[in-house]
C-alpha positions in Angstrom: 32.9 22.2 6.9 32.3 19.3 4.4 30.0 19.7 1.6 27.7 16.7 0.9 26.6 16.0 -2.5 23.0 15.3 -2.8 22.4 12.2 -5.6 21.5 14.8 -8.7 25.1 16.7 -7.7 26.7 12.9 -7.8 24.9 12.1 -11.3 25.5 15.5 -13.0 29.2 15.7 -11.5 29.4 12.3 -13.2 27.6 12.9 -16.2 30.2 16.1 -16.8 33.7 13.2 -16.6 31.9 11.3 -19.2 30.3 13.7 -21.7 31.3 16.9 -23.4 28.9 19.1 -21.6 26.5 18.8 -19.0 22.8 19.6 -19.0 19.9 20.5 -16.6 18.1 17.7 -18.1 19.4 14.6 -20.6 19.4 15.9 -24.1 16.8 14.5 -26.5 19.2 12.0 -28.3 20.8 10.5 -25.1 19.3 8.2 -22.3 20.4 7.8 -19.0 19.8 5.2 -16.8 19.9 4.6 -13.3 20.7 0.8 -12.1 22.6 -1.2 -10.1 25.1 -2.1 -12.6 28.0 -3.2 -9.6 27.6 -7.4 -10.9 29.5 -6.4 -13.9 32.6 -8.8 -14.1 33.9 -9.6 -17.8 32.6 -7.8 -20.6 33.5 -10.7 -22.7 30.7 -12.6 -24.0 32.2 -16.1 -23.4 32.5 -15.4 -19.9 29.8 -12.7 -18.8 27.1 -14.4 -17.1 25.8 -11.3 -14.5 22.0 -9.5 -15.1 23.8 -5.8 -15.7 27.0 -7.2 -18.2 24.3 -9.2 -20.3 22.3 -6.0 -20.5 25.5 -4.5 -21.7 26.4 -7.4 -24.4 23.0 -6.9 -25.9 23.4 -4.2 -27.2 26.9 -4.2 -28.6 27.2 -7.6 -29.6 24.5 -9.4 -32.6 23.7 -13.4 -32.2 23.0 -15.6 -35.0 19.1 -15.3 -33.9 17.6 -13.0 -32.0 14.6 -11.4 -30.9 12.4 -8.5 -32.3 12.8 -5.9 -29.4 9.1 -4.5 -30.3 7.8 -7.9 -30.3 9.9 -10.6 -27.8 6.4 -12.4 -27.6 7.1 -13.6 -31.8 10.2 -15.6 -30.2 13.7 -15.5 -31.6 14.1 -14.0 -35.2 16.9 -13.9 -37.7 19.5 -11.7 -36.6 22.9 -12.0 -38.2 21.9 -15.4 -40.3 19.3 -14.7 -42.3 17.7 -18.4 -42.3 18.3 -21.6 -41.6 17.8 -25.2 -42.1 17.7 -28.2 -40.4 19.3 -31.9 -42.0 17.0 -34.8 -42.6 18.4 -36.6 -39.9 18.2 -33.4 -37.4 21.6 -33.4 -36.5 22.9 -30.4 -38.1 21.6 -27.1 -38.7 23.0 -24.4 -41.3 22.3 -20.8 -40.8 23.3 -18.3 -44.3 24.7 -15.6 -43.3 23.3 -12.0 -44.1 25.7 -10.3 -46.3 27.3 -6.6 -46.0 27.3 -6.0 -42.2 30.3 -4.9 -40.4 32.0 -5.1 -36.5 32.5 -2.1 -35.1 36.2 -1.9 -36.6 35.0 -2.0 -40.3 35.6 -5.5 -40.6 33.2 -7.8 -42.0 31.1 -9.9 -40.5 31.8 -13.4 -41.6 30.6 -17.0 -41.3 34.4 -17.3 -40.2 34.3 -14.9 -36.9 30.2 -16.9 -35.9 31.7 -20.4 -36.0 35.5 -18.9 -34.0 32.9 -17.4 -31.7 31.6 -20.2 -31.0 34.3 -22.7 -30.7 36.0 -20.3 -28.2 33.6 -20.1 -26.4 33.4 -24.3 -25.9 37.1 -24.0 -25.6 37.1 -21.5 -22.8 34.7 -23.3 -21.0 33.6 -20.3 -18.8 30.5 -20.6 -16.9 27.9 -19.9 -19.7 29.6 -22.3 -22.0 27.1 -25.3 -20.7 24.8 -23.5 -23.4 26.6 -24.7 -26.2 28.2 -27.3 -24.9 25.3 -29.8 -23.9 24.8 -30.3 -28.0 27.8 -32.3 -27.6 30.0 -29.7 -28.1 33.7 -30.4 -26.6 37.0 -28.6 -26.5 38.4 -31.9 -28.5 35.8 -32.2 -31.1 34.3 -28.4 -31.4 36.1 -27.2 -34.9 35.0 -30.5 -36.5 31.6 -30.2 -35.4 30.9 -26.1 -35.3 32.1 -25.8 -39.4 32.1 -22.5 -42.1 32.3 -21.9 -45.8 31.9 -18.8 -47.4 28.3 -18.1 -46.3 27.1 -20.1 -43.3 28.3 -21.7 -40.5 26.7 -25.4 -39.7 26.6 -27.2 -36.1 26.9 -30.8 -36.3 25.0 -32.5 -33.0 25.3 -35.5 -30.9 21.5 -35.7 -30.8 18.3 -35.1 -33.4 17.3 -31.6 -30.9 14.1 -29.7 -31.7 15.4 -26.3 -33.8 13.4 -24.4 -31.7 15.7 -25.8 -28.6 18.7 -25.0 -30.6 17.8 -21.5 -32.0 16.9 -20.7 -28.6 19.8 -21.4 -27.0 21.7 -19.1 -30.0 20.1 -16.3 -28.8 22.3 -16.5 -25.2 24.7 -13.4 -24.6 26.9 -16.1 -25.1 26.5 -16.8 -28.2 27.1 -13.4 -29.5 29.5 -13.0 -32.7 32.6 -11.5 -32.2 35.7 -9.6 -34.3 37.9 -12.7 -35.1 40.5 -10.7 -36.5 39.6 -7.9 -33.7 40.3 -10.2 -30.8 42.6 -13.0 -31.9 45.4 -10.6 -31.9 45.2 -9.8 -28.8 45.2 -13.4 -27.5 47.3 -14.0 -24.1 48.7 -17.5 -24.3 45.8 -19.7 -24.5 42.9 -17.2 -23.5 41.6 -16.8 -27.1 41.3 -12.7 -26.3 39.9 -13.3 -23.1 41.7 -11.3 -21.3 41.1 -8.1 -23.6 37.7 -8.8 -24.0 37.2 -8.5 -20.4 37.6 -4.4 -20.5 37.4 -4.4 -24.5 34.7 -4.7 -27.2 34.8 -6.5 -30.3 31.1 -6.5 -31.7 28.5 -5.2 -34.4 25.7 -4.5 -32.4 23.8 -1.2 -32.8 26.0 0.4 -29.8 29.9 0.5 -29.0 31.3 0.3 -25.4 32.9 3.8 -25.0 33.2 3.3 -21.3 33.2 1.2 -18.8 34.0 2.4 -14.8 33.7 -0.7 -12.5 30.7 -0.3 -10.5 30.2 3.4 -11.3 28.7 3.7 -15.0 28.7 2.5 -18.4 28.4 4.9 -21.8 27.4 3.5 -25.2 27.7 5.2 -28.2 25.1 4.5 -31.2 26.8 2.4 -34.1 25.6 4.5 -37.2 25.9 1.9 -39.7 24.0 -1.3 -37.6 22.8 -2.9 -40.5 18.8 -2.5 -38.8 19.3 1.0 -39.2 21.5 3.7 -36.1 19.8 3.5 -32.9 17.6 7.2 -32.3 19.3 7.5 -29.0 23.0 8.5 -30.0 24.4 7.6 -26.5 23.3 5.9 -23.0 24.3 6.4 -19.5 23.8 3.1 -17.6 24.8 5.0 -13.8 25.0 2.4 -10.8 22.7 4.1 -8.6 21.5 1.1 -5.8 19.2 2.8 -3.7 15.3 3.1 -4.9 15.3 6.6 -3.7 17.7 8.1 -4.8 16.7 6.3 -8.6 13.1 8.1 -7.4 14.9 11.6 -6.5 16.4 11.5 -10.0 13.7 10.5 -11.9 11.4 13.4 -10.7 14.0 16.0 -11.1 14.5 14.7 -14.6 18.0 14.5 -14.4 17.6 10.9 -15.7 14.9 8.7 -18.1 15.0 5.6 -16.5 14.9 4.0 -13.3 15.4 -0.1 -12.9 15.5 -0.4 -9.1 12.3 0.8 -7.6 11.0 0.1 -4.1 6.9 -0.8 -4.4 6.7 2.3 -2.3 8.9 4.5 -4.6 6.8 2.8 -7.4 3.6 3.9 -6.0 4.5 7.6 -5.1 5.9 8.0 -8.9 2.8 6.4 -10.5 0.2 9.4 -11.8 3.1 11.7 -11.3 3.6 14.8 -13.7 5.5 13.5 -17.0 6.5 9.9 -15.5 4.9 6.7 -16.1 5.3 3.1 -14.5 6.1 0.3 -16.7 5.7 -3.8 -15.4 7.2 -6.2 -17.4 7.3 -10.1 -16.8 10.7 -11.2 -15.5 12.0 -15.1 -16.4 12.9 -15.8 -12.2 10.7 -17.5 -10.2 10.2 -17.5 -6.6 9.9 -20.4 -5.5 9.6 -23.2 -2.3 11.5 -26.3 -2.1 10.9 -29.2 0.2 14.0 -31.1 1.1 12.9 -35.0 0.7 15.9 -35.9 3.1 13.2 -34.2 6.0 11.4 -36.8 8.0 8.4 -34.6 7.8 8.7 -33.4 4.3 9.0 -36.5 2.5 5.8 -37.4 3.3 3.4 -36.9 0.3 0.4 -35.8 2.6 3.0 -32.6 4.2 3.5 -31.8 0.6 0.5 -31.4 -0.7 -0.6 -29.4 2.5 2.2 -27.0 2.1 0.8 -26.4 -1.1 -2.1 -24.5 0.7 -0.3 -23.2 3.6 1.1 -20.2 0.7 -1.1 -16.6 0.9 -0.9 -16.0 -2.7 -2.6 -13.6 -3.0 -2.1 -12.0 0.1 1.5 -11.6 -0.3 1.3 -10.4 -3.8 -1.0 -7.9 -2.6 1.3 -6.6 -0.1 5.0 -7.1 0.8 4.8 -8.2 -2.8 3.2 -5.5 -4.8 4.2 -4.6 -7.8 7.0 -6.8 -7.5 5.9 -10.3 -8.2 2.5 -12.0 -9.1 1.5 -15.2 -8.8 2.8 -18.3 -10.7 2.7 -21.6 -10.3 4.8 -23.9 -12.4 8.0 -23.6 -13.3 8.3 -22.0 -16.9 7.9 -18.5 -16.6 5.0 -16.9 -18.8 6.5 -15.9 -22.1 8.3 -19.3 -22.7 7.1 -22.1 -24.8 4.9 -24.4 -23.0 4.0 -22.0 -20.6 1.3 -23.5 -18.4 -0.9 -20.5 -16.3 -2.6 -23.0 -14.4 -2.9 -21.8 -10.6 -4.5 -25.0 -9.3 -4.0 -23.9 -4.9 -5.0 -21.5 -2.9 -4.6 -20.2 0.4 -6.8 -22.7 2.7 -5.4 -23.6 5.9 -8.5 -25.9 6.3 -7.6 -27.9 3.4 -4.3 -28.3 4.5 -5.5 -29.5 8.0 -7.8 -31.7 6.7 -5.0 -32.7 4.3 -2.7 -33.6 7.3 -5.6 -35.6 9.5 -6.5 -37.8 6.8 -2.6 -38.9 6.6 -2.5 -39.5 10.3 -0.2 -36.1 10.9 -0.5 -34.7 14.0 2.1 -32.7 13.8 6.0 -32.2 13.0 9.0 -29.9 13.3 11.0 -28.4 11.1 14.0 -25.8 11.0 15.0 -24.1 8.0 17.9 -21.2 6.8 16.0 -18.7 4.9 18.4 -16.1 3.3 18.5 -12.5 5.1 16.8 -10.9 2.1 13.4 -9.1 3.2 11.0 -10.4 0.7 12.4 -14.1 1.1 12.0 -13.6 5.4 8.4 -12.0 4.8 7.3 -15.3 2.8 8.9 -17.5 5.2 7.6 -15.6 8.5 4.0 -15.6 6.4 4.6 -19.7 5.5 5.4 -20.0 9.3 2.0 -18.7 10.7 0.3 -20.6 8.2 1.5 -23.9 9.4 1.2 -23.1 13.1 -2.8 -23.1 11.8 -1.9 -26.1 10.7 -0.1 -27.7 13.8 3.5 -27.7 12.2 6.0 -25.7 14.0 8.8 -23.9 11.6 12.0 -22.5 13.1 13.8 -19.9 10.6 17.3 -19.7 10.7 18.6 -16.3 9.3 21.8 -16.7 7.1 23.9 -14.8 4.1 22.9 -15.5 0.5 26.4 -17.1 0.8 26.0 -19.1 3.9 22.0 -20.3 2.5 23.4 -21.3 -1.1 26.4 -23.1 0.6 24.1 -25.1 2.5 21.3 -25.6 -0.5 24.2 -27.2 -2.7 24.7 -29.5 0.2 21.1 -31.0 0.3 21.2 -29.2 4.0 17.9 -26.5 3.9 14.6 -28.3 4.3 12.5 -25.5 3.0 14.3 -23.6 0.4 12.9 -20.1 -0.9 14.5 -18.6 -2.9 14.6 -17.4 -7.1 15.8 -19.1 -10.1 16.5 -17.4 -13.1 16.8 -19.3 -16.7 20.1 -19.4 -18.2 18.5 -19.3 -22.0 15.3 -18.7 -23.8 14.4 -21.9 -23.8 11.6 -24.6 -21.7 14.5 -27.0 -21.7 16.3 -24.2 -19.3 14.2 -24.8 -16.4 12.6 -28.2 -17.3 16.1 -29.5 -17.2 16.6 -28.4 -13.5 12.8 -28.4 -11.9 12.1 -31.4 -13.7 15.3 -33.7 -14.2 17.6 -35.6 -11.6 19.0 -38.8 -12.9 20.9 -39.9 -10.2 19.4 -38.7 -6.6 22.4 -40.2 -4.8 24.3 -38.1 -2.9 27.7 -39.0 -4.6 26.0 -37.6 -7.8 26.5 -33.6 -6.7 24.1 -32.7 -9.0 24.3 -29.3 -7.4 23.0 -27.3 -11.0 19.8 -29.1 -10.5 17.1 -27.9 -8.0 15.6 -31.9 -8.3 18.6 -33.1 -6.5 19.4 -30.4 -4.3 15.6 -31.0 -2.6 16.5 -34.6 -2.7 13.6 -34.9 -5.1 13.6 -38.5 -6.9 12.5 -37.3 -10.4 9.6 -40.0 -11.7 11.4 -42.2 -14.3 8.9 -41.0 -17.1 9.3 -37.2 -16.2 13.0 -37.6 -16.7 12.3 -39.3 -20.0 9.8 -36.3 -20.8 12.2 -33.8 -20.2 14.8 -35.2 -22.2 12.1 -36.3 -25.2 10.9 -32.7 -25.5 14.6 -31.2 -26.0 14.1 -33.5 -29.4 10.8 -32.9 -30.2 10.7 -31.2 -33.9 7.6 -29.7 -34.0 7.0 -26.0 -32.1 3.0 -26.9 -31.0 4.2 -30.3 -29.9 7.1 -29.3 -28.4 5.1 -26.9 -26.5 2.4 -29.4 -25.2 4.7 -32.2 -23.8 6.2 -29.0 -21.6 2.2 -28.5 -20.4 2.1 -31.9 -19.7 5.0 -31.9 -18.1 4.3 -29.4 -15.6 0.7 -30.3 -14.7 2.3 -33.6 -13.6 4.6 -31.6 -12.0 1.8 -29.8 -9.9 0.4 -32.6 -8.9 3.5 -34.0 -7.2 6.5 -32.6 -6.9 8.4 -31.3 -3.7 9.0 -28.0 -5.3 6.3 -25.6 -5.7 6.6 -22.4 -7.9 5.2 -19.7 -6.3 5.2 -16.3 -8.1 7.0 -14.7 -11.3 8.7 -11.6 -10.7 8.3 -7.9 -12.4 10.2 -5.7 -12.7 8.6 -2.4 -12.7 10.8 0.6 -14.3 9.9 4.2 -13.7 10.4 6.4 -16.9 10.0 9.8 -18.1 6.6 10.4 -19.9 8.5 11.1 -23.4 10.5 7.5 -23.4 8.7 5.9 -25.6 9.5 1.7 -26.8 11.5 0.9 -23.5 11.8 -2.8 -23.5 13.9 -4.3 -20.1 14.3 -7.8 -22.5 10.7 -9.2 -20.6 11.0 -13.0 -19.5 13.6 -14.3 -22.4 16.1 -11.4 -22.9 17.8 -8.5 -21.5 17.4 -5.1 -21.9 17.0 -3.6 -25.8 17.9 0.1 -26.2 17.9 0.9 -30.1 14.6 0.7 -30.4 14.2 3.5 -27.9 13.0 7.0 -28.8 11.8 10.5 -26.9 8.7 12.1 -28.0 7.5 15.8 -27.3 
């Protein structure tokens, strides 16, 4: 007969092979997670570029800036520089180092190991590396223009950018500070540690990577002397868990503090429950509708405005939706500079028809590949019955997330919906993809911008717009052009923001300052702390 372990016998069996003892219940200085942690690739912070291995650099690694995890809505902070300033000309900026704080080896933290952190990270040119390297940063020029002395470390621009834009962008995973004299001896050719970094930690942050079990769990031990003081929770348990009830199962048994995955159902039969509490924070991805310009129907201005109405807002955030997204609809995420909150459509299928006889439409036909994710068919099946209303017929062609994307990048899916995620904590992030296409031919293969792959023929002044506000100095004016910005946006671009997502987490009633990073970060854990 075979005996079937139930998800608490998995977690505690589990919790046994990586801690000295095992308990009914976590112990009130450890914290363990459920998530689906199986994204984790690298756990080098040159490379890592996954939601669950950026939750783990975090927390082991320290940036140059960085944000108050009690406060993320005060913006980045000084972190491992302790201020900063900016040359008359704007093309360099200096940040001091704070003084006495160690890696995790002992060794000091030095203006040396920020600027090597940096340059290898230019040199590798992994994925993230577009981060740093679009301040003109280039394998061939990076040690002359990323510099050190004793106490700071300057970067030397091609262009005048706006701090904020800069100290921003320094508060990426991947520009974390690590253990020059950790890592470079453990260099493989060419790979500047790479390699060892991938299973390896070299950081100061205020936990160490003990362990690390591809797409089974991760521990962290608390650093005692992180130079903000040792975290209250001594160790955390981040177990890859991927189904919502099983998370849910756990969580009510008490066998863990956390859960990250929740269902809106599992969400709603945990909320009110005896000692656990429901948490929604504002995620940065935005869900999102894009109307291919190289479709006959689409690319006239009349069908895009009308689309614009044929969305159930709040219908779908009140159901298939709940608790998971709310309506949003430009293109920075709330909790970014420049924000704009503006909801300026509705759901009226009259409008839209009136919209559509006033043009001279009659009607049109479209056919679309809508990835096989449930939320993305739901909108799509919803966004279907809205424009039969409206005397447009919509085919949906089920594919992969592979097979959709492939297609996307190919200018080849007249209605895209789908999420984008920013890349840093900056406007500039999604500006410079919502907002920016240069070049709208095909031989351009602009594929990192969403402008180009909707065949969407950026206005000549937003493009300049876009690219003025990544140099505009001052915060408040900074903040305005991306307003204005987006409210031209609205008013006619091909790609229509929809909702923001949230992520709600379900936590014991004693987990007290949980923080999942909100829109601009990732998850914080030192802060953390268990009450009575």
């Amino acid at each position: 007969m075979k005996h079937l372990l139930t998800p608490r016998a998995i977690l505690l069996a589990s919790a046994i092979a990586l801690a000295p003892a095992a308990y009914a219940e976590t112990p009130a200085d450890t914290l363990v997670i459920a998530h689906t942690i199986d994204d984790i690739i690298s756990m080098d912070p040159a490379q890592s570029f996954e939601f669950s291995g950026n939750d783990v650099l975090q927390n082991t690694y320290d940036r140059l800036v960085d944000f108050d995890p009690l406060d993320l809505e005060k913006g980045f902070q000084p972190a491992l520089a302790e201020s900063w300033e900016v040359s008359e000309d704007g093309l360099s900026i200096t940040l001091k180092m704070r003084e006495g704080i160690t890696f995790h080896s002992g060794n000091p933290v030095r203006a040396e190991d920020a600027a090597w952190s940096l340059q290898r990270v230019v040199k590798l040119n992994k994925t993230p590396a577009f981060i740093l390297t679009q301040f003109g940063f280039t394998p061939e020029n990076v040690e002359e223009k990323i510099t050190f002395d004793d106490t700071s470390v300057t970067l030397h621009m091609d262009k005048p950018y706006a701090p904020t834009f800069v100290l921003n962008c320094l508060t990426a995973t991947v520009a974390s500070v690590v253990d020059k004299e950790t890592v470079a001896p453990n260099a493989e050719g060419e790979d500047f540690g790479n390699t060892w970094l991938t299973t390896n930690e070299a950081g100061s942050g205020a936990y160490t990577l003990s362990q690390w079990r591809a797409n089974e769990a991760v521990q962290l031990a608390a650093y005692e002397d992180y130079f903000q003081g040792a975290p209250a929770m001594k160790r955390v348990i981040v177990r890859n868990v991927a189904e919502s009830s099983a998370q849910r199962l756990l969580l009510e048994q008490g066998d863990i503090d956390v859960a990250r995955n929740l269902s809106p159902s599992d969400v709603a039969a945990i909320e009110g429950g005896d000692g656990l509490k429901v948490q929604d924070e504002p995620r940065g991805r935005i869900l999102y509708m894009g109307l291919n310009q190289k479709d006959e129907v689409l690319s006239n201005p009349a069908v895009v405005e009308a689309m614009k109405y044929l969305i159930d807002y709040k219908g779908i955030e009140d159901s298939f939706f709940k608790g998971m997204f709310v309506t949003h609809q430009a293109f920075l995420p709330k909790g970014y500079l420049g924000a704009l909150e503006d909801q300026p459509w509705t759901y009226d299928v009259e409008k839209a028809k009136q919209i559509l006889a006033d043009a001279g439409i009659e009607g049109g036909t479209i056919t679309t590949k809508v990835r096989d994710l449930k939320e993305y068919v739901d909108v799509a099946q919803t966004l279907q019955g809205a424009m039969a209303e409206a005397g447009l017929t919509l085919n949906i062609e089920q594919m992969t997330g592979a097979q959709v994307l492939d297609a996307y990048r190919a200018r080849e899916v007249p209605i895209f919906i789908g999420e984008w995620g920013p890349d840093y904590a900056d406007p500039n992030t999604n500006a410079a993809t919502f907002a920016f296409n240069p070049d709208n031919s095909d031989e351009a293969a602009a594929t990192g911008l969403l402008a180009w792959r909707n065949a969407y023929a950026v206005p000549e002044a937003m493009n300049e717009a876009t690219l003025a506000a990544t140099q505009e100095q001052d915060a408040d004016k900074r903040a305005q052009m991306y307003i204005d910005i987006q409210k031209q946006y609205q008013a006619e671009a091909p790609i229509v923001p929809l909702f923001q997502r949230i992520e709600p987490t379900g936590l014991q009633a004693n987990v007290q300052n949980w923080n999942s990073g909100k829109a601009v970060s990732s998850v914080i854990y030192r802060q953390v702390t268990k009450g009575e």
